[in-house]
TORKOL-4160 file (C-alpha; in steps of 0.2 Angstrom, whole numbers, padded with zeros to 4 digits, m for minus):
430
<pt num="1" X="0322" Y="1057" Z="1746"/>
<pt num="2" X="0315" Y="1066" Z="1731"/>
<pt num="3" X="0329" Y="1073" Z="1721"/>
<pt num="4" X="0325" Y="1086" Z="1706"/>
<pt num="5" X="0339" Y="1086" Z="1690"/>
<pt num="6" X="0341" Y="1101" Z="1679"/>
<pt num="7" X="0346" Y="1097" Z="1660"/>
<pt num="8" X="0350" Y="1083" Z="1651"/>
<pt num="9" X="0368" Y="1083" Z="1648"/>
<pt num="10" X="0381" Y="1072" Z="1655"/>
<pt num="11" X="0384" Y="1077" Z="1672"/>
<pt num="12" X="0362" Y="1079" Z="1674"/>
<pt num="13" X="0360" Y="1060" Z="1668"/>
<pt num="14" X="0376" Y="1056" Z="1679"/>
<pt num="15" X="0366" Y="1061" Z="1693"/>
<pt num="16" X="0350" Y="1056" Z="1689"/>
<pt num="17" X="0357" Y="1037" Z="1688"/>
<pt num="18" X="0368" Y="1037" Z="1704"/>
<pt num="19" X="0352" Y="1044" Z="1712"/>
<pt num="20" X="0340" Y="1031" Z="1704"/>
<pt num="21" X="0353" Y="1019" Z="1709"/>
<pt num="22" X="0354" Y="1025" Z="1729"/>
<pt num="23" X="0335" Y="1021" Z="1728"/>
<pt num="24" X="0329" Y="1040" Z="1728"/>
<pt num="25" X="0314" Y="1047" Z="1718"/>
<pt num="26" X="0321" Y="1054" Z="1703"/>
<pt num="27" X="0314" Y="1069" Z="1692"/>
<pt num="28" X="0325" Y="1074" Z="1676"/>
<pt num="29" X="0320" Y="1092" Z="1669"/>
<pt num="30" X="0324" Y="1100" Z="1653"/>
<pt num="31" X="0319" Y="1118" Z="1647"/>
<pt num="32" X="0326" Y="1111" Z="1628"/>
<pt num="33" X="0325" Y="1095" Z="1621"/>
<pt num="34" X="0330" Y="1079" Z="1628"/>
<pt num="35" X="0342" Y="1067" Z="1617"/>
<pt num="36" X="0333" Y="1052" Z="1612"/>
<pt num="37" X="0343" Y="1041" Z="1614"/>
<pt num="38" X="0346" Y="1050" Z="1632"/>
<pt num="39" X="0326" Y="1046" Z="1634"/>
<pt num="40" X="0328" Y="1029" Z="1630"/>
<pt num="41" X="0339" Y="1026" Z="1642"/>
<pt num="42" X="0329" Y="1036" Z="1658"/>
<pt num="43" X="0315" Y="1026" Z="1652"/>
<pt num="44" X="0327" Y="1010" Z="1654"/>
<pt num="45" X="0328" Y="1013" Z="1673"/>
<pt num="46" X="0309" Y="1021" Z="1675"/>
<pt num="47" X="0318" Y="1040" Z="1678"/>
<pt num="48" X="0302" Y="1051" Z="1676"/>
<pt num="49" X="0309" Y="1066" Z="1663"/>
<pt num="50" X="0300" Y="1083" Z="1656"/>
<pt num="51" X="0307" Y="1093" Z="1642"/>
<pt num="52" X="0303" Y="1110" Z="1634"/>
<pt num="53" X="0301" Y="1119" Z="1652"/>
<pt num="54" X="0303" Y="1116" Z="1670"/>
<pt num="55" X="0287" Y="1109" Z="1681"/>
<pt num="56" X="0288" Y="1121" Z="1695"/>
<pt num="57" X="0275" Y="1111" Z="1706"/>
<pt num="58" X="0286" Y="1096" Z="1704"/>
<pt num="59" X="0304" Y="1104" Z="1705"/>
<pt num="60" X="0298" Y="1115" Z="1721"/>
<pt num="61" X="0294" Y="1099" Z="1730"/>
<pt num="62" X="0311" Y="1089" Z="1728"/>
<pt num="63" X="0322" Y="1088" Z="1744"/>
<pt num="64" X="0335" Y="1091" Z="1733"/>
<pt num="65" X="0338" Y="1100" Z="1715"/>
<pt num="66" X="0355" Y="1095" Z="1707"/>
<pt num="67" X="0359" Y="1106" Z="1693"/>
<pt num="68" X="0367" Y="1106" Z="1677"/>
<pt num="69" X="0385" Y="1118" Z="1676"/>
<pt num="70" X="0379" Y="1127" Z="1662"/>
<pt num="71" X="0363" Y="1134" Z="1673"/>
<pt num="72" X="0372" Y="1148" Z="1684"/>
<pt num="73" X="0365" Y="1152" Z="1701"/>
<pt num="74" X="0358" Y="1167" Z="1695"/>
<pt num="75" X="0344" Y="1160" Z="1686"/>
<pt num="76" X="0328" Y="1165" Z="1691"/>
<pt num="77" X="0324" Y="1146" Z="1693"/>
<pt num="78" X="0340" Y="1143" Z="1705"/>
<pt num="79" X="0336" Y="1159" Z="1716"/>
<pt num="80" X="0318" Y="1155" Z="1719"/>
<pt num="81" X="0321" Y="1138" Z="1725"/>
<pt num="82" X="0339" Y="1144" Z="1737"/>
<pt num="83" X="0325" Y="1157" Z="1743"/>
<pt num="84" X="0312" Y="1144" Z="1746"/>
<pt num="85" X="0323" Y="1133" Z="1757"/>
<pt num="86" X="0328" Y="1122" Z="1742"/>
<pt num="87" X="0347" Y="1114" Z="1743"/>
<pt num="88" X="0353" Y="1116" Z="1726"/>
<pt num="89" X="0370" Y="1108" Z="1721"/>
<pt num="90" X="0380" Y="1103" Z="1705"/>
<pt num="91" X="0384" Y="1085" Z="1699"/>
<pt num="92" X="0403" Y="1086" Z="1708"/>
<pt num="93" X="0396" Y="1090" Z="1723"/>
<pt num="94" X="0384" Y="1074" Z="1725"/>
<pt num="95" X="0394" Y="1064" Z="1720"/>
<pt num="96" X="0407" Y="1067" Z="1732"/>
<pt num="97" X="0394" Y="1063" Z="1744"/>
<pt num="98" X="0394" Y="1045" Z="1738"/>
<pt num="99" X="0415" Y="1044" Z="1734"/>
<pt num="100" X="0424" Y="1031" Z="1743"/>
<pt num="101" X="0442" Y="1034" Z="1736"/>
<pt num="102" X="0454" Y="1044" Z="1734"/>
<pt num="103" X="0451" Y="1063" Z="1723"/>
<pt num="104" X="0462" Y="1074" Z="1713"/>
<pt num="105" X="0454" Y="1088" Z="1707"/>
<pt num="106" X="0463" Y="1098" Z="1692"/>
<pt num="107" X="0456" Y="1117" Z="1688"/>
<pt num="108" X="0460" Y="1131" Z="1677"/>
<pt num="109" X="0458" Y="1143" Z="1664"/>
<pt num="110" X="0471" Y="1132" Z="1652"/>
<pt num="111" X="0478" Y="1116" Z="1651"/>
<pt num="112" X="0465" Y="1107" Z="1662"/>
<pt num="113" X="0463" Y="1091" Z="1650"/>
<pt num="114" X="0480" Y="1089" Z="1647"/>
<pt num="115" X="0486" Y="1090" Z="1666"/>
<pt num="116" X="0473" Y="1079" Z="1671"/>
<pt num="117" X="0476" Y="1066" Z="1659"/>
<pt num="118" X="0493" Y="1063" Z="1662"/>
<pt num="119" X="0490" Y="1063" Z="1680"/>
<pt num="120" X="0478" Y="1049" Z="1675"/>
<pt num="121" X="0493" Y="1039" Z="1665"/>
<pt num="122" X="0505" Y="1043" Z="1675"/>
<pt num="123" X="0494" Y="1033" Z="1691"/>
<pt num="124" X="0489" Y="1019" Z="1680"/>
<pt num="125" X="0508" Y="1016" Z="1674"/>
<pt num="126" X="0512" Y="1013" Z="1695"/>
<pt num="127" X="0499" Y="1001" Z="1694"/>
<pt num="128" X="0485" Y="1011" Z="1704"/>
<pt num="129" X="0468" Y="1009" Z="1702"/>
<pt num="130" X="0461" Y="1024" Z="1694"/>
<pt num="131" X="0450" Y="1033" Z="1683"/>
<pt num="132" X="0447" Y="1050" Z="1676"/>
<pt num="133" X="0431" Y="1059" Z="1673"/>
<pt num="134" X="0423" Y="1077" Z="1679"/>
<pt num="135" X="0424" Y="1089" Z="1663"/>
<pt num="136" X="0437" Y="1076" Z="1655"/>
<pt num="137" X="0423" Y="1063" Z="1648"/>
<pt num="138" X="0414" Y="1054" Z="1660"/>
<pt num="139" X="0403" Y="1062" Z="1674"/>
<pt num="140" X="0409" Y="1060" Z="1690"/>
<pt num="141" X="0391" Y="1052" Z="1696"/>
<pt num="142" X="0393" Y="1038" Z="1680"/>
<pt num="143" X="0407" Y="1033" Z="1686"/>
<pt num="144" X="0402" Y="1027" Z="1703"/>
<pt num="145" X="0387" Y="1019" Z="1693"/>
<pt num="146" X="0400" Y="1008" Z="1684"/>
<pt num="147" X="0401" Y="0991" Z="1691"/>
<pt num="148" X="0422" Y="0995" Z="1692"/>
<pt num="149" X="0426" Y="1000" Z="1708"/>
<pt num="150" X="0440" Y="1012" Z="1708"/>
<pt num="151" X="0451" Y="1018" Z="1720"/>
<pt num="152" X="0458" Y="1033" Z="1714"/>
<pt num="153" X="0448" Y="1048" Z="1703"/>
<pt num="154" X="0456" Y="1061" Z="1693"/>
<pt num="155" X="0445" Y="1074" Z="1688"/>
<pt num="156" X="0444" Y="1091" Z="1678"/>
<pt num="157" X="0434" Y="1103" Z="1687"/>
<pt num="158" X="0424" Y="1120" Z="1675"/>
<pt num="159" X="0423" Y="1136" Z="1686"/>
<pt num="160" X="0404" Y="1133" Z="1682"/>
<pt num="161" X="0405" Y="1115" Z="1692"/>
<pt num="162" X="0415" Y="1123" Z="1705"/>
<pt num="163" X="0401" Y="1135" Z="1710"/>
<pt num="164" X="0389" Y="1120" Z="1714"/>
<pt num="165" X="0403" Y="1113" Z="1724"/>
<pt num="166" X="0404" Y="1114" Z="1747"/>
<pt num="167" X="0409" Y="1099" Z="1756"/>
<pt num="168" X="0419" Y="1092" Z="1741"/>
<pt num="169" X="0436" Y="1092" Z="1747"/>
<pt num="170" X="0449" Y="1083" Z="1734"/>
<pt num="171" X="0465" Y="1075" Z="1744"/>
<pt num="172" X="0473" Y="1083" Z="1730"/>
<pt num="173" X="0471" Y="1100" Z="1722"/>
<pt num="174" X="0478" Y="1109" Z="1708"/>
<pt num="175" X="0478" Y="1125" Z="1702"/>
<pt num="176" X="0486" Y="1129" Z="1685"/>
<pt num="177" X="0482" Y="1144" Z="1678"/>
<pt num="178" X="0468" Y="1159" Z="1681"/>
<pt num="179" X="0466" Y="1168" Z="1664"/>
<pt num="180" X="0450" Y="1177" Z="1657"/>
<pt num="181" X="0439" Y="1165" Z="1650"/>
<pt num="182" X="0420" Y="1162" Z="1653"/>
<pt num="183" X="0419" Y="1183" Z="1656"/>
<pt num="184" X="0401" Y="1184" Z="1654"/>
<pt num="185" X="0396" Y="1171" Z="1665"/>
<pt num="186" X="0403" Y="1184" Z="1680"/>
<pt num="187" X="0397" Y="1200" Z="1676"/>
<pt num="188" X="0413" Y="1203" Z="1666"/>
<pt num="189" X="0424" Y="1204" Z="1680"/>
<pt num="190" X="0438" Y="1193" Z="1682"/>
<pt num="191" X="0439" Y="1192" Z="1700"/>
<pt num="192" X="0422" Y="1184" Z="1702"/>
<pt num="193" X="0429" Y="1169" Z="1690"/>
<pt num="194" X="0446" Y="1167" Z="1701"/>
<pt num="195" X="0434" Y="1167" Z="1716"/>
<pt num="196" X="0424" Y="1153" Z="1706"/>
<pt num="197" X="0441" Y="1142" Z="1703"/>
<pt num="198" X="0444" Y="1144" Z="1722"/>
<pt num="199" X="0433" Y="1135" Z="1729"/>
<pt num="200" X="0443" Y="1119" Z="1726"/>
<pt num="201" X="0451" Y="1125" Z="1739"/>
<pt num="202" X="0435" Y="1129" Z="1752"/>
<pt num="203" X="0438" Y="1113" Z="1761"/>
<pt num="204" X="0458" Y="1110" Z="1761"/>
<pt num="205" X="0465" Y="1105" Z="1781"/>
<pt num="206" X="0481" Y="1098" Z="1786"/>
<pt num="207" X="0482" Y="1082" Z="1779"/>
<pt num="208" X="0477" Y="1088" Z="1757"/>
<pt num="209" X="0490" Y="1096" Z="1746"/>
<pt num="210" X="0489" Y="1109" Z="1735"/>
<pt num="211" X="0501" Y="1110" Z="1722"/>
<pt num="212" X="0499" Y="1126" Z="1714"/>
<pt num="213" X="0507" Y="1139" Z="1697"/>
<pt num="214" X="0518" Y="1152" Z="1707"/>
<pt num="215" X="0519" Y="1161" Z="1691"/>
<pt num="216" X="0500" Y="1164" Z="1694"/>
<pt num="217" X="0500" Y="1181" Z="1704"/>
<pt num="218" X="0483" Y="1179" Z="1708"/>
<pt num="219" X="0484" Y="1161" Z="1713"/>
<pt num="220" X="0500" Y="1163" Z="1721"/>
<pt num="221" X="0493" Y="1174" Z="1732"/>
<pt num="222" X="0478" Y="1165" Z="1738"/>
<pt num="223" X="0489" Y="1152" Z="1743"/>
<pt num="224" X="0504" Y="1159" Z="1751"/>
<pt num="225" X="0492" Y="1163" Z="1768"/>
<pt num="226" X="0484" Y="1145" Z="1768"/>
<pt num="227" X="0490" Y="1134" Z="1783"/>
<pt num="228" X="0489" Y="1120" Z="1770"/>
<pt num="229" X="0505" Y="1108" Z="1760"/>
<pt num="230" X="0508" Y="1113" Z="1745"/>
<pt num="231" X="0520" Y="1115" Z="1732"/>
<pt num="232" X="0522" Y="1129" Z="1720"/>
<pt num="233" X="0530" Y="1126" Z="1702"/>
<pt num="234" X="0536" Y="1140" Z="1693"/>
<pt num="235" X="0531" Y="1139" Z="1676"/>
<pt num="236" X="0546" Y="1149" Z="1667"/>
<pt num="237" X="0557" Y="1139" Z="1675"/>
<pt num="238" X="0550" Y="1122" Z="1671"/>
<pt num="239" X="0560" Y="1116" Z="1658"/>
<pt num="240" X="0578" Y="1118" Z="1666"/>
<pt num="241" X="0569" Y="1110" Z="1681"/>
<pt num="242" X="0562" Y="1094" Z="1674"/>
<pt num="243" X="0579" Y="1093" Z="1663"/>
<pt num="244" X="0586" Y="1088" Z="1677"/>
<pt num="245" X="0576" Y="1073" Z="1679"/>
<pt num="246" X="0573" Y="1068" Z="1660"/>
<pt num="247" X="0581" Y="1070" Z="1642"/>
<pt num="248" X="0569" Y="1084" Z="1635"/>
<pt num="249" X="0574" Y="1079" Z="1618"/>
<pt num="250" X="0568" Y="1061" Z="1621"/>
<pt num="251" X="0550" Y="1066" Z="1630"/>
<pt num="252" X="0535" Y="1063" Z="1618"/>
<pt num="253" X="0530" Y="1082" Z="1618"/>
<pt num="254" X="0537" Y="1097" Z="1622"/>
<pt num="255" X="0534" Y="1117" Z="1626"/>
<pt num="256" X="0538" Y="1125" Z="1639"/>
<pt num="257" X="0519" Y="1123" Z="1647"/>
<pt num="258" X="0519" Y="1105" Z="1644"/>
<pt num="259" X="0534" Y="1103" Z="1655"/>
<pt num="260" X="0526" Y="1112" Z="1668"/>
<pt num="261" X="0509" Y="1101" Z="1667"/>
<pt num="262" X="0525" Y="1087" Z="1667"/>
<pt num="263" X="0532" Y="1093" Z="1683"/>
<pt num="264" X="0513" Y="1093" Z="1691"/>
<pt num="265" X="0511" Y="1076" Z="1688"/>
<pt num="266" X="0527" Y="1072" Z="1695"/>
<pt num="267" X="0524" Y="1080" Z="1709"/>
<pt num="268" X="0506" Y="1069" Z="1714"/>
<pt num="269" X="0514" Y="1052" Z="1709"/>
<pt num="270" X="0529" Y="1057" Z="1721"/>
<pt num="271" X="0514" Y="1063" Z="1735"/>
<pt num="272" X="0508" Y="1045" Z="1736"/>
<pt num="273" X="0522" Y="1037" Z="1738"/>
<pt num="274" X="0531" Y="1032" Z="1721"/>
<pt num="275" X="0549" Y="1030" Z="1716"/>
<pt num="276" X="0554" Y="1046" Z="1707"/>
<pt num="277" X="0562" Y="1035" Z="1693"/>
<pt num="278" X="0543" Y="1026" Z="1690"/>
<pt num="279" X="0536" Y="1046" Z="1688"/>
<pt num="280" X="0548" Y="1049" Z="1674"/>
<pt num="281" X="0544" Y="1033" Z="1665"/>
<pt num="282" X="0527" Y="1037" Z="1665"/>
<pt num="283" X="0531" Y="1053" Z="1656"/>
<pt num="284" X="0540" Y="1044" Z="1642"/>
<pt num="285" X="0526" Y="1035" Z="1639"/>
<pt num="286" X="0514" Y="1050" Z="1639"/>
<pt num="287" X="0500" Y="1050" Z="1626"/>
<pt num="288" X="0496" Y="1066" Z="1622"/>
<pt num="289" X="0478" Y="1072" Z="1620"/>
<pt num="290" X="0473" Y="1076" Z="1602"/>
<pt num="291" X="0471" Y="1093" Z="1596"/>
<pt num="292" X="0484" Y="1099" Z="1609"/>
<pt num="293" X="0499" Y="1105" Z="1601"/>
<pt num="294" X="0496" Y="1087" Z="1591"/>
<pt num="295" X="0511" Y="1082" Z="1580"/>
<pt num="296" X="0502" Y="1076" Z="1566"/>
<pt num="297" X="0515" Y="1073" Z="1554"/>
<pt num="298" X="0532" Y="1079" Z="1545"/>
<pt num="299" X="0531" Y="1082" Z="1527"/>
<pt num="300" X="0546" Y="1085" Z="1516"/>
<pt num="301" X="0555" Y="1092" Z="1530"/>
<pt num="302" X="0539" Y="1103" Z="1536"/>
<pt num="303" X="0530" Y="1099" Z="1554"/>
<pt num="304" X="0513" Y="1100" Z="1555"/>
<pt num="305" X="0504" Y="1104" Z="1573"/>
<pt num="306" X="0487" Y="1102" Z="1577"/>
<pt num="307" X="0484" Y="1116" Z="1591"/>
<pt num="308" X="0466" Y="1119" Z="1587"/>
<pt num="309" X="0459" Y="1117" Z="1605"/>
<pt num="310" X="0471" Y="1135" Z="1609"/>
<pt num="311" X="0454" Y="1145" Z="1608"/>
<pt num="312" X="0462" Y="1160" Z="1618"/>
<pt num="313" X="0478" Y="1170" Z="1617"/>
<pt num="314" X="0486" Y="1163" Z="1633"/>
<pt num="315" X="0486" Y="1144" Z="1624"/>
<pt num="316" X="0492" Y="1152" Z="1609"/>
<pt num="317" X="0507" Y="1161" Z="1617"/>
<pt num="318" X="0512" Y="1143" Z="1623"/>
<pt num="319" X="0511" Y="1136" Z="1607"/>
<pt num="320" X="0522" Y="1148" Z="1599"/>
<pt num="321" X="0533" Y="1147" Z="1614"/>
<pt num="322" X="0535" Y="1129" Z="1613"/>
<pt num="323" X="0540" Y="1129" Z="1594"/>
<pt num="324" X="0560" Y="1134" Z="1589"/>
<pt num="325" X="0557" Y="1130" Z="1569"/>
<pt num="326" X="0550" Y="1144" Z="1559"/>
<pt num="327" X="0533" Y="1146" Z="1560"/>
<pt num="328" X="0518" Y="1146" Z="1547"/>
<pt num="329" X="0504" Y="1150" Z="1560"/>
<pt num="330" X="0485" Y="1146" Z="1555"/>
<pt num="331" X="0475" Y="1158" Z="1566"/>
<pt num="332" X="0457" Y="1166" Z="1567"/>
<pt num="333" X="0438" Y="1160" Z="1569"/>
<pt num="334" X="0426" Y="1169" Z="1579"/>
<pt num="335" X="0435" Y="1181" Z="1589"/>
<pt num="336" X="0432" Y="1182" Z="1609"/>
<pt num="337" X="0438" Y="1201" Z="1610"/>
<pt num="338" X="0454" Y="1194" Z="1610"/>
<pt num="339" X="0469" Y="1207" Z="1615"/>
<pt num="340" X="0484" Y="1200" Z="1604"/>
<pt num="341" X="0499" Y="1211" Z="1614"/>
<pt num="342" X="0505" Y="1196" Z="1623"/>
<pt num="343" X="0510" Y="1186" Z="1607"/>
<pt num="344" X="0518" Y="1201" Z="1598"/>
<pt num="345" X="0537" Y="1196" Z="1603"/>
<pt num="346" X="0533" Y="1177" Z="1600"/>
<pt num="347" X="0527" Y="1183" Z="1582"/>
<pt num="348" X="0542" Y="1196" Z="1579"/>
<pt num="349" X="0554" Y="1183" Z="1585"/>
<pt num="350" X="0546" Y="1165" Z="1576"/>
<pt num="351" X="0532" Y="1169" Z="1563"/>
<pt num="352" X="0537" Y="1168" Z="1544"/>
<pt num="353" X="0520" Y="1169" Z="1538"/>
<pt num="354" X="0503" Y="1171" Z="1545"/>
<pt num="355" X="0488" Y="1163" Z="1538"/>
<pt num="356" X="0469" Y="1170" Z="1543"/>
<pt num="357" X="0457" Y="1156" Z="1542"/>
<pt num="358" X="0439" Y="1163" Z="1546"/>
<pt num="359" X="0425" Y="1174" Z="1539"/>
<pt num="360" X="0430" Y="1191" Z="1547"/>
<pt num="361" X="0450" Y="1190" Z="1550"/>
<pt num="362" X="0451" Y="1208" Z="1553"/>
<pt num="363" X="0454" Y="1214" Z="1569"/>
<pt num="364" X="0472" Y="1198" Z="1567"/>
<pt num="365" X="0476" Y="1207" Z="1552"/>
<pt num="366" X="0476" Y="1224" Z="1558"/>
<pt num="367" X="0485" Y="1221" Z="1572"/>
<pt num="368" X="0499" Y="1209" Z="1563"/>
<pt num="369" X="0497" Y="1222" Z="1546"/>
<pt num="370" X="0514" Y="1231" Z="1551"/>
<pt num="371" X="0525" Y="1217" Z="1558"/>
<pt num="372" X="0530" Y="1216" Z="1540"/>
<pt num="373" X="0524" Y="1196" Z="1541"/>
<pt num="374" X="0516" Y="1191" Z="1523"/>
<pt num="375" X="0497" Y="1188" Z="1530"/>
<pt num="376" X="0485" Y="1178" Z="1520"/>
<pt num="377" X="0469" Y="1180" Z="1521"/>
<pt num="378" X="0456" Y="1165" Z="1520"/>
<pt num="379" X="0439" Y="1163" Z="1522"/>
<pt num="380" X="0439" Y="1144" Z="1521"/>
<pt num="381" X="0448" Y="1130" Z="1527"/>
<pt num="382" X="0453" Y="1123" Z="1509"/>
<pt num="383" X="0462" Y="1139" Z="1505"/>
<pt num="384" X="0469" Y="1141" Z="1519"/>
<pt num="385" X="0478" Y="1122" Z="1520"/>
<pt num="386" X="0483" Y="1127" Z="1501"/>
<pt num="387" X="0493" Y="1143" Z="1507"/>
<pt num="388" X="0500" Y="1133" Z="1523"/>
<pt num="389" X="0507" Y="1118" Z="1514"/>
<pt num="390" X="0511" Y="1129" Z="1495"/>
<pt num="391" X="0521" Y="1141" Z="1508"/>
<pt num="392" X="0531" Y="1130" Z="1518"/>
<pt num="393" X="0549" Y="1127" Z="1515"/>
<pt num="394" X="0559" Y="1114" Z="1522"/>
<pt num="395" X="0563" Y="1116" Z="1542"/>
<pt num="396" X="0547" Y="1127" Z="1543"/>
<pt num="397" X="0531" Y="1122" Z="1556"/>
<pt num="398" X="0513" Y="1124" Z="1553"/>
<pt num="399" X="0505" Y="1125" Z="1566"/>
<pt num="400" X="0487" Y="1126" Z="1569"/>
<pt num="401" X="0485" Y="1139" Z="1584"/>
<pt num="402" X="0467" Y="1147" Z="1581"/>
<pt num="403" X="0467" Y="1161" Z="1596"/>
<pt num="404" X="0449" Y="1160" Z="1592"/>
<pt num="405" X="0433" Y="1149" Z="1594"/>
<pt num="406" X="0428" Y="1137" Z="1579"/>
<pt num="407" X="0410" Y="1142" Z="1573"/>
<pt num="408" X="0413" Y="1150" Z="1557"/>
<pt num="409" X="0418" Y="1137" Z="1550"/>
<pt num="410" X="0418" Y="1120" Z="1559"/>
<pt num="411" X="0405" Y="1112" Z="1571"/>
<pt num="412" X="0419" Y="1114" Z="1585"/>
<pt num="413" X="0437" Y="1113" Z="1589"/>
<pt num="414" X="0438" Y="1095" Z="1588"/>
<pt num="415" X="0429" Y="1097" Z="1569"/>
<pt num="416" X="0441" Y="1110" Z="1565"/>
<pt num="417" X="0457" Y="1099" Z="1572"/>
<pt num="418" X="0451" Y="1085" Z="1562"/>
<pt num="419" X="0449" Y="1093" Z="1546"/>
<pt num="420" X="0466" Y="1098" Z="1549"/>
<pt num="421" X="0472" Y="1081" Z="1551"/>
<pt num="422" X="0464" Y="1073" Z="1538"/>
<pt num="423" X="0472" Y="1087" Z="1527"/>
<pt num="424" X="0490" Y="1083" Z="1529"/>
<pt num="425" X="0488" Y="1067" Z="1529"/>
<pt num="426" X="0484" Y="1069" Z="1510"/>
<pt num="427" X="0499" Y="1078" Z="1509"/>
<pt num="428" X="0507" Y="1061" Z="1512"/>
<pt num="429" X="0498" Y="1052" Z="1501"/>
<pt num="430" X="0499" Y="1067" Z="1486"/>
């Protein structure tokens, strides 16, 4: 078989190694550049590879085109070859077609990462044989190139890896949230991204299990109808239900959304089989993911919170939910069109000082201008560190909740978290 890849990323070398390795002809197109350290390795297993443009000849021909999540299925490219007779599919998808072990897929607008990680420890502290890829790290495809043979896979699933996705059908699915994110990928409407999300759902029969937020409406009611298991976890009353399992005051993070993603993971350990006491001890142990309301350090009585990955309101508003101490909140970056109204109460009720870090922190400061909140404005991350830390009183949180994208100022989120970081812990040291 001659199988066509499109990119170069992670999931596009995934599947151009699982393919080389099944023995098909393999073909690994670029319209940019390709890493070289990314050649060096096709040229390591003879993979033939282009870059700077597609070779329509060649791509045209393949019996099969796998294609990257970031190419949508409206490119011209992607149309011509559907409309040729072409199969086109993402890296999910094929390599759900060489699985041999058990799946649990994990989608939605927020939260992903850290729901699928601590499905992942949660497995591996029952003993079970698993991994965790998908969006989380590791292709999918790599993983079943590995020369571990795993028994179980956890994986974090895009809306843009979805689309590419029609037999795959994960034993488990979940469905956390559906917020607007990604907008201009679907024509700005939101109900063409829910439809994206929902195709983990395409293939669910009688013997999967979908465990679901009820709080969702529009998630709540594209499962009510389905003649599938599944169990609904209500995400405003998450913390009184897993209290009565666990001492929240003893659990190694907290938030109210963060006993919800707790309570999903239960859930899947109890599905396969494990003692309910095991579940919970798993969760005591819980490594949280950095960058996700990340306790960096406490400081002369202050805590510092690394949120930076909360890139949207919806994040935020669990941020400053989960957070009783008054609250010195770092926000700003490159604005998305973000509508602030949901965080107002949260702000009234928590914030003692607000601290724009970003080159154009206007549309925050004119919607915060009359909460009569002292705002400080700062176009760099040095100033803004110095009014966090020179503000802060004993009892008080900062907490790095950003609400916007990092590309003012930082490479990326996980730049921005890091500079964050690196700056209280020379508060320690001062």
């Amino acid at each position: 078989m001659d199988i066509a890849i499109l990119g170069s990323g992670e999931s596009a070398i995934g599947a151009a190694l699982l393919a080389h390795q099944n023995a098909h002809t393999v073909f690994v197109s670029d319209s940019g550049q390709i890493k070289p350290e990314t050649q060096t390795l096709l040229n390591e297993h003879n993979i033939r590879f282009e870059e700077s443009g597609h070779s329509i000849d060649i791509i045209g021909k393949a019996d099969l085109v796998i294609k990257s999540p970031g190419i949508p299925r409206s490119d011209s490219l992607i149309v011509d070859l559907i409309n040729s007779g072409v199969e086109v599919i993402g890296e999910i998808e094929y390599g759900y077609r060489h699985l041999d072990g058990y799946c649990i897929a994990i989608t939605g607008s927020n939260g992903k990462s850290t729901v699928t990680n601590m499905i992942y420890q949660s497995l591996k502290h029952v003993g079970l044989n698993v991994c965790i890829g998908g969006n989380f790290g590791t292709s999918l495809c790599k993983l079943l190139t590995q020369d571990t043979q795993y028994d179980y896979f956890v994986l974090e699933l895009s809306s843009f890896q979805l689309e590419d996705c029609f037999d795959f059908t994960p034993e488990i699915s979940v469905l956390l949230n559906i917020t607007p994110d990604h907008l201009d990928r679907y024509e700005y409407d939101i109900e063409k991204y829910a439809e994206a999300k929902f195709r983990i759902l395409k293939n669910q029969g009688d013997d999967h299990l979908i465990i679901y937020n009820k709080d969702d409406s529009r998630i709540a009611a594209r499962c009510k109808d389905l003649q599938v298991p599944r169990i609904g976890i209500s995400m405003e009353s998450s913390s009184s239900q897993l209290a009565q399992h666990v001492d929240l005051a003893k659990l190694p993070f907290y938030g109210i959304h963060n006993h919800f993603n707790a309570l999903v993971a239960r859930e899947v350990v109890y599905h396969l089989g494990f003692p309910k006491k095991d579940a919970d001890q798993a969760l005591m142990q819980y490594q949280s993911l950095p960058h996700r309301m990340e306790v960096v350090a406490r400081v002369n009585d202050v805590t510092y919170i690394n949120d930076s990955k909360a890139t949207n309101t919806d994040a935020v508003f669990y941020a400053l939910g989960g957070v009783e101490k008054p609250i010195i909140w770092i926000v700003g970056g490159t604005d998305k069109g973000n509508d602030y109204t949901a965080l107002d109460q949260l702000v009234k009720n928590k914030v003692s000082q607000i601290i724009c870090m970003g080159l154009d922190n206007q549309a925050i400061i004119q919607h915060y201008q009359d909460f009569g909140i002292p705002i400080t404005d700062c176009i760099t991350f040095e100033s803004a560190m110095e009014a966090a830390s020179g503000n802060a009183r004993e009892g008080d949180t900062v907490l790095l909740s950003p609400a916007c994208a990092s590309f003012d100022l930082f490479d990326n989120y996980i730049h921005r978290g890091n500079m964050f970081k690196d700056a209280v812990y020379k508060l320690i040291y001062k």
